[in-house]
PAZAPA-4460 file (N, C-alpha, C; in steps of 0.05 Angstrom, whole numbers, plus 32768, in hexadecimal, padded with zeros to 4 digits):
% residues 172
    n_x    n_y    n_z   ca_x   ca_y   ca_z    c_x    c_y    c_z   seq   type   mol
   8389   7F81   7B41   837C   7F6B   7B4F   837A   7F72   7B6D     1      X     A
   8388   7F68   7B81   8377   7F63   7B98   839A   7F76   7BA1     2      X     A
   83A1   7F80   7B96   83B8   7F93   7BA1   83B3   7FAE   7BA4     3      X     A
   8399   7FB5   7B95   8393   7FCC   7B95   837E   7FDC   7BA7     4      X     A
   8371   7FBE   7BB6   835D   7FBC   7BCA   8358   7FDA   7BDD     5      X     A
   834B   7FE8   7BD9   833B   8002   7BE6   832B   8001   7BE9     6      X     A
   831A   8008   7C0C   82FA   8011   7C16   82F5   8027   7C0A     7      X     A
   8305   8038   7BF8   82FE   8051   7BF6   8300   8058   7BD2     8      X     A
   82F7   8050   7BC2   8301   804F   7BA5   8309   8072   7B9D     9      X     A
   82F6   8085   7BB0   82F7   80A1   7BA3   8317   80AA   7BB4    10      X     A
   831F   80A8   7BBE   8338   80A6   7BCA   8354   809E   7BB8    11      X     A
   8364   80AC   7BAA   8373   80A1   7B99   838C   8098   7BA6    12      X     A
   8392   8072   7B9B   83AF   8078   7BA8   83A0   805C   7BB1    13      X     A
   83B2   804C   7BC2   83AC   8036   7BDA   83A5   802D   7BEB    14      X     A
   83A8   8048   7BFA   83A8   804A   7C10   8391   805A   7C19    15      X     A
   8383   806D   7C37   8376   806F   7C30   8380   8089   7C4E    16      X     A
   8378   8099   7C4E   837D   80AF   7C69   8371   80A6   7C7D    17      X     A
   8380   80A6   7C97   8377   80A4   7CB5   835C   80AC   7CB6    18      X     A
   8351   80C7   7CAC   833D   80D4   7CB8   8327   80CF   7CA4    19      X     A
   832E   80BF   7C8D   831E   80AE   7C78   8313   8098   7C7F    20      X     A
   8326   8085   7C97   8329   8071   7CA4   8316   806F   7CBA    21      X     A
   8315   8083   7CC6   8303   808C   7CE3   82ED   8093   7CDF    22      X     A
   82E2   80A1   7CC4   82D3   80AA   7CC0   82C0   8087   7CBC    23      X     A
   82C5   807A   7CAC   82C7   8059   7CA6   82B6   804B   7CB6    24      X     A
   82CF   8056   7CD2   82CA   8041   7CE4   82AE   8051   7CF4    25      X     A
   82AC   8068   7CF9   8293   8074   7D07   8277   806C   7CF7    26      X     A
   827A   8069   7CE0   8264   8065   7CCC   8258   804D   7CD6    27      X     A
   8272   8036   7CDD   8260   801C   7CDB   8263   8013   7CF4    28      X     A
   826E   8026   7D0D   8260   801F   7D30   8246   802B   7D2A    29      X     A
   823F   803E   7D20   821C   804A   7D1D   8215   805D   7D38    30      X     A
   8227   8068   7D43   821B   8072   7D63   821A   808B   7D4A    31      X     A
   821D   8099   7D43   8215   80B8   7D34   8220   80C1   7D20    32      X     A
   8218   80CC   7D13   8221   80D5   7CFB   8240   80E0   7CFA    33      X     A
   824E   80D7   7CF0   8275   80D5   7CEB   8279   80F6   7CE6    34      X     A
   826D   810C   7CDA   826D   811C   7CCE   8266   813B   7CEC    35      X     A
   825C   812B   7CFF   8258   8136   7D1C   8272   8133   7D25    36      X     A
   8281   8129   7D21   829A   8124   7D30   82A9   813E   7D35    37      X     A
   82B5   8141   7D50   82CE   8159   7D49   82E3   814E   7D4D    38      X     A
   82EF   8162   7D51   8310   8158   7D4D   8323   8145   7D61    39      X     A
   8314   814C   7D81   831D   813F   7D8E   8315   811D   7D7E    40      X     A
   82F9   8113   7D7D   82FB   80FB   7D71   8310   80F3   7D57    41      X     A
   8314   8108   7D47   8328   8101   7D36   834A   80F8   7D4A    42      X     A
   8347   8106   7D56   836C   8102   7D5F   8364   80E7   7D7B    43      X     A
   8348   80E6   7D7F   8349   80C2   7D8B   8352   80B3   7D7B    44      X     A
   8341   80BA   7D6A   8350   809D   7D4F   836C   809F   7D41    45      X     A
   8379   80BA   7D41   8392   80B6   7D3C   83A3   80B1   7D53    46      X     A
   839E   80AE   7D68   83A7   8095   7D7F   83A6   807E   7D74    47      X     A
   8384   8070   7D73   837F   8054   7D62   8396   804D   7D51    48      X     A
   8397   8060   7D35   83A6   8056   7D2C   83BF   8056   7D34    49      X     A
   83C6   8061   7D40   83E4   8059   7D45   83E7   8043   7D5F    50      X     A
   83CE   803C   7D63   83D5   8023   7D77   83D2   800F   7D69    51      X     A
   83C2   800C   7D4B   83C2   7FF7   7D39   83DD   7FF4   7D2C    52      X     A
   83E7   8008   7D26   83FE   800F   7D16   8413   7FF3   7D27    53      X     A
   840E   8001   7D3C   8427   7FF1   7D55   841C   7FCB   7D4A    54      X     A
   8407   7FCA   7D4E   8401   7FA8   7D4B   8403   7FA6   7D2E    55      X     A
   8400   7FB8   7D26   8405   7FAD   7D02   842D   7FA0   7D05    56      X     A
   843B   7FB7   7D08   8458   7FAD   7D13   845F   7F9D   7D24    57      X     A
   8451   7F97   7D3F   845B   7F84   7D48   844E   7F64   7D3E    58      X     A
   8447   7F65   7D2F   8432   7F47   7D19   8445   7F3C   7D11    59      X     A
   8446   7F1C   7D12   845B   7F0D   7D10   845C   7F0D   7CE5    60      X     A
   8440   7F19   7CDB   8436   7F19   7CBE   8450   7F2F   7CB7    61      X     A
   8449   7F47   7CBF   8453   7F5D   7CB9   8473   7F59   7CA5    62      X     A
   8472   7F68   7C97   8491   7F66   7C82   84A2   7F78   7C92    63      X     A
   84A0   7F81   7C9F   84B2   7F91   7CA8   84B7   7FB3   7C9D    64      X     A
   84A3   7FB4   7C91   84A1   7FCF   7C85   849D   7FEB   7C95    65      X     A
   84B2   7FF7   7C90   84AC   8011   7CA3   8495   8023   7C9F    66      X     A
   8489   8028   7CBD   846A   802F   7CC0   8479   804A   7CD1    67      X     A
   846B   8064   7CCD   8473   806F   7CD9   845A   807A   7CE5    68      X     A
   844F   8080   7D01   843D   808D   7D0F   8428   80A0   7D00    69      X     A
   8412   80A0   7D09   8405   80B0   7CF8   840B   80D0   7D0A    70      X     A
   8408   80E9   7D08   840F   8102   7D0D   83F3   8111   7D06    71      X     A
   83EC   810D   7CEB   83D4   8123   7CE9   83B5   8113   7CDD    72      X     A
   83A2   811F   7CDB   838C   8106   7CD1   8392   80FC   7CB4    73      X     A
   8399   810F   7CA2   839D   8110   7C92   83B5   80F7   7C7F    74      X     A
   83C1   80F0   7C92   83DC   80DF   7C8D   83D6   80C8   7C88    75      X     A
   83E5   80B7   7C72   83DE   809F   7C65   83F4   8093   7C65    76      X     A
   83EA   8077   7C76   83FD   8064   7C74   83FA   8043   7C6C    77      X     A
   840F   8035   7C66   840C   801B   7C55   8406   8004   7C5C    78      X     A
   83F5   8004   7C67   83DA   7FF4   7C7A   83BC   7FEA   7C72    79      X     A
   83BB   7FD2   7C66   839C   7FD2   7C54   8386   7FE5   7C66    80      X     A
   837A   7FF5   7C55   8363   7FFD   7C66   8352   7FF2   7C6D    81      X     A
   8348   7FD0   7C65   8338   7FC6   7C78   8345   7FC1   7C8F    82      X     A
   835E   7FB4   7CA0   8374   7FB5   7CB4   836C   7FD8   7CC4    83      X     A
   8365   7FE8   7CBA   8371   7FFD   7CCA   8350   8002   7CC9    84      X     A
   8343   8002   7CBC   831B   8008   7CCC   830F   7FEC   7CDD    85      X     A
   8313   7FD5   7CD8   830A   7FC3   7CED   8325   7FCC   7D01    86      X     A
   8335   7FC9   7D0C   8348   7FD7   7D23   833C   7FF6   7D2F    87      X     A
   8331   8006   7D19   8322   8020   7D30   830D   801E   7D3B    88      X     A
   82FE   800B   7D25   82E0   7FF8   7D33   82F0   7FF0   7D4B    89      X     A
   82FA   7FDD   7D4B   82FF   7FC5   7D66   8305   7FDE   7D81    90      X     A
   831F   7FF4   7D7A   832B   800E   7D93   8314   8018   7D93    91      X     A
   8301   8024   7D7E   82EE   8030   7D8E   82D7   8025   7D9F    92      X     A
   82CE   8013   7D96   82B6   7FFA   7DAA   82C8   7FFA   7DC4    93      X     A
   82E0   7FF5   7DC6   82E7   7FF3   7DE5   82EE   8008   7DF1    94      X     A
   82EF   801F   7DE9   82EE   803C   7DEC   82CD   803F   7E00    95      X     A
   82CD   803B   7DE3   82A3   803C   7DEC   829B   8034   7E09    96      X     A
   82A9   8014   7E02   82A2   8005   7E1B   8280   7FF2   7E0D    97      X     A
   8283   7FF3   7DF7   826F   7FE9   7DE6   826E   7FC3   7DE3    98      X     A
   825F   7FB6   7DF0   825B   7F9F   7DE5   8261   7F88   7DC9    99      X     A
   8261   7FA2   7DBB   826D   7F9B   7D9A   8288   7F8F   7D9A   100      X     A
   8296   7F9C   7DB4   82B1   7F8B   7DB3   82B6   7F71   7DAC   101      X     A
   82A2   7F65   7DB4   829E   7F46   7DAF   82A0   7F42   7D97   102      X     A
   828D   7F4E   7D7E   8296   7F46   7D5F   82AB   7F59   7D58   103      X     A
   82B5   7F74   7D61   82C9   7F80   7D51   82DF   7F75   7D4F   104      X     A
   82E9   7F6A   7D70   8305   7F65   7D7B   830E   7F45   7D5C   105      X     A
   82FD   7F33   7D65   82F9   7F20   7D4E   8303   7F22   7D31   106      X     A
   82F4   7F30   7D2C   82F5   7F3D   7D16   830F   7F43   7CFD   107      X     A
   8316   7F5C   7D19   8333   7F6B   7D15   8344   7F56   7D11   108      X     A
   834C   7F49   7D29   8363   7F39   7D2A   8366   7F21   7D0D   109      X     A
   8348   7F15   7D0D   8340   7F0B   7CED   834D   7F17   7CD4   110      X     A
   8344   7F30   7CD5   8353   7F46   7CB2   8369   7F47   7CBA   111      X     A
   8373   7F4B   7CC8   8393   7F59   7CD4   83A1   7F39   7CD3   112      X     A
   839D   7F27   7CD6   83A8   7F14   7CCB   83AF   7F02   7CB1   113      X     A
   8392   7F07   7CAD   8391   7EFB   7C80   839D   7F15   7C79   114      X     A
   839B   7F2F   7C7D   83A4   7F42   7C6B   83C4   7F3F   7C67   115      X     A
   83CE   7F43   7C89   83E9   7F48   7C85   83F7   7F28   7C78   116      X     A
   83E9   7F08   7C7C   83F3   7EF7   7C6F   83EF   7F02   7C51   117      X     A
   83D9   7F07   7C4D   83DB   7F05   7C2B   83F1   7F1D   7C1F   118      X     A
   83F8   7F2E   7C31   840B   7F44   7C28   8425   7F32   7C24   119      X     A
   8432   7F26   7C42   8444   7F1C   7C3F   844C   7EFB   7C32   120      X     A
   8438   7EF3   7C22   843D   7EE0   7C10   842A   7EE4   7BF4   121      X     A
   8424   7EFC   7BEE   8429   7F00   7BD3   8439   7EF6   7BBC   122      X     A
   842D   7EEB   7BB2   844A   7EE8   7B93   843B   7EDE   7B82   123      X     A
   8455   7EDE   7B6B   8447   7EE4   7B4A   8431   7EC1   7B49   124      X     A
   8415   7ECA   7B3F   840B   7EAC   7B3C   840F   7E9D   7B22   125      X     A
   8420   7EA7   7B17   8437   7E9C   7AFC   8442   7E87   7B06   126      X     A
   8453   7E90   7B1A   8462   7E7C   7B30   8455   7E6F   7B37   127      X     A
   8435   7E6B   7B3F   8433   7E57   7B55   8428   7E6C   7B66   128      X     A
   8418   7E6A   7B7F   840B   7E75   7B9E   83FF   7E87   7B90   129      X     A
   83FC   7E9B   7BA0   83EE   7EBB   7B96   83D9   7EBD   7BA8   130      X     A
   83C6   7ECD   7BA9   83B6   7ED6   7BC4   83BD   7ECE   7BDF   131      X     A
   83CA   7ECE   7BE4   83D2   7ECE   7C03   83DF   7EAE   7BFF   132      X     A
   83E5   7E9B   7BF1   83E5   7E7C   7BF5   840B   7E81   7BEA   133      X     A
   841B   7E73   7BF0   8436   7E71   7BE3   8433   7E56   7BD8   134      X     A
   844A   7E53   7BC8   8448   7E33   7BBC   844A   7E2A   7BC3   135      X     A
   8444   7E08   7BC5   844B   7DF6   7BDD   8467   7DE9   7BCF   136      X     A
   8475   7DE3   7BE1   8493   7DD9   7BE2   8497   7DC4   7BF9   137      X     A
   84A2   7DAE   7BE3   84A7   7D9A   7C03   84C9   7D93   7BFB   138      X     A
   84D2   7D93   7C19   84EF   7D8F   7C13   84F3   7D89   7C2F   139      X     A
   850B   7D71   7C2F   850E   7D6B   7C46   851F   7D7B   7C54   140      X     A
   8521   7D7E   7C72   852A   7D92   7C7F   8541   7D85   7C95   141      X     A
   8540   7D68   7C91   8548   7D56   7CB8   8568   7D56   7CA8   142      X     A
   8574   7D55   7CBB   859B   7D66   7CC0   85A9   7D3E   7CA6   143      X     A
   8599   7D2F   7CA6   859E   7D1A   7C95   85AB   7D28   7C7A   144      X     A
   8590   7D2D   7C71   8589   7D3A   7C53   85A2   7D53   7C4D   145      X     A
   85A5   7D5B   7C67   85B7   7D74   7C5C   85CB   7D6D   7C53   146      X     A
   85D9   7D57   7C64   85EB   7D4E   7C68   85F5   7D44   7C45   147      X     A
   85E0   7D3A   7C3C   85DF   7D22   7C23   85D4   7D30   7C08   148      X     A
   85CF   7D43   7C0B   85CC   7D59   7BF1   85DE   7D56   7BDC   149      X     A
   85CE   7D52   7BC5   85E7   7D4A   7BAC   85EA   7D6B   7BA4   150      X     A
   85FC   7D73   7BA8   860D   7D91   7B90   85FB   7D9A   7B80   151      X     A
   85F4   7DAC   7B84   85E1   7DC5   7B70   85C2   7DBE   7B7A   152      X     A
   85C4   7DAE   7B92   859B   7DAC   7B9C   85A7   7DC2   7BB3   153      X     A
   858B   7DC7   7BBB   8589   7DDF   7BCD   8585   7DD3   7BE5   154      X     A
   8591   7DD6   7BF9   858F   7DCD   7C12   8576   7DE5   7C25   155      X     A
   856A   7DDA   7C3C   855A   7DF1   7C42   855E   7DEA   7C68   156      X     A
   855D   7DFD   7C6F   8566   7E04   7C8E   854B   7DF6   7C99   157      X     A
   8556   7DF0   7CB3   8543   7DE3   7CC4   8532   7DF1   7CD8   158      X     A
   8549   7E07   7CD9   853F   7E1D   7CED   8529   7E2B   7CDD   159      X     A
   852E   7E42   7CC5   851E   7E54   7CBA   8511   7E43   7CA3   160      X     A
   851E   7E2D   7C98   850D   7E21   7C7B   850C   7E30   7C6A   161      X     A
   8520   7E42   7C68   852D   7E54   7C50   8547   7E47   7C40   162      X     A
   8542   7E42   7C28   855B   7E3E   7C1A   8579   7E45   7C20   163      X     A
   8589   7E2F   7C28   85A5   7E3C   7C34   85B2   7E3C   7C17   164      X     A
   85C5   7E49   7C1B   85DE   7E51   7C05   85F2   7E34   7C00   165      X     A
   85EA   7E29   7BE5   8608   7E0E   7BED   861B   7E17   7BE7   166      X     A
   8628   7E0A   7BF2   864D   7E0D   7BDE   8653   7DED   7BDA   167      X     A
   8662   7DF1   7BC8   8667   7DCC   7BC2   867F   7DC8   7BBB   168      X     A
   8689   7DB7   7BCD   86A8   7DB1   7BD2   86B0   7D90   7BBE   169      X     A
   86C5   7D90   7BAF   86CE   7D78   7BA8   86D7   7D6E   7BB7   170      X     A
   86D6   7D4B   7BB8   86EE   7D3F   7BC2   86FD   7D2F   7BAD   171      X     A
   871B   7D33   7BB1   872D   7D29   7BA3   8731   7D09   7BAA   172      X     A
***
């Protein structure tokens, strides 16, 4: 389903190579044919990506999954590839100094937000949620409720709204 999501189907695997990525993104700014490119334009964009890389990690979405720098064009990392070609669109238009900034910048920040939510609230739609939605849950949270929890209900933090651990004490 929608886990397997690739711009690139002849590309095996998930993911999709930096210089697969760039190639992508030159296609659809349109200034010249992607295939003119030399190398120095390849290692601009392996800058790009590693300045996407950085905002992919610092994203409040992000799981915390270790990203490690890209090094050669060739290198593939665990980053939807729509996220990583709208982000070379957006670095290269302001590179350019290109007007387009106006729809790329948009854009980017748009995918790079539904993507990394729908990454980080995935779950089984057996359960309940699935495409990017989690289940809805209502439970009260105000320091009352905590207080007044009958033994074996789940109390939930006020701060994070994550399930706390009970313990349940008798009184004699």
């Amino acid at each position: 389903m929608a886990e397997d999501r690739t711009l690139n189907p002849q590309i095996p695997g998930k993911y999709s190579p930096l210089e697969s990525l760039a190639m992508s993104s030159l296609r659809r700014f349109g200034d010249f044919h992607p295939a003119s490119s030399d190398g120095d334009v390849i290692l601009m964009f392996l800058e790009f990506g590693n300045q996407i890389l950085d905002e992919v990690r610092n994203h409040p979405y992000w799981d915390s999954t270790e990203l490690d720098y890209y090094r050669h064009p060739q290198d593939i990392r665990e980053v939807n590839d729509n996220i990583m070609i709208q982000g070379l669109l957006m670095q290269y238009a302001i590179q350019q100094g290109s007007a387009n900034v106006q729809v790329y910048a948009p854009a980017y920040y748009q995918v790079l937000n539904k993507e990394l939510w729908d990454r980080l609230n995935r779950v089984d739609t057996v359960n309940g949620g699935g495409g990017g939605n989690t289940a809805i849950r209502l439970r009260r949270v105000d320091e009352s409720v905590l207080n007044t929890t009958r033994a074996g209900a789940k109390k939930t933090s006020p701060i994070t709204g994550l399930d706390l651990k009970t313990t349940t004490t008798s009184s004699s």
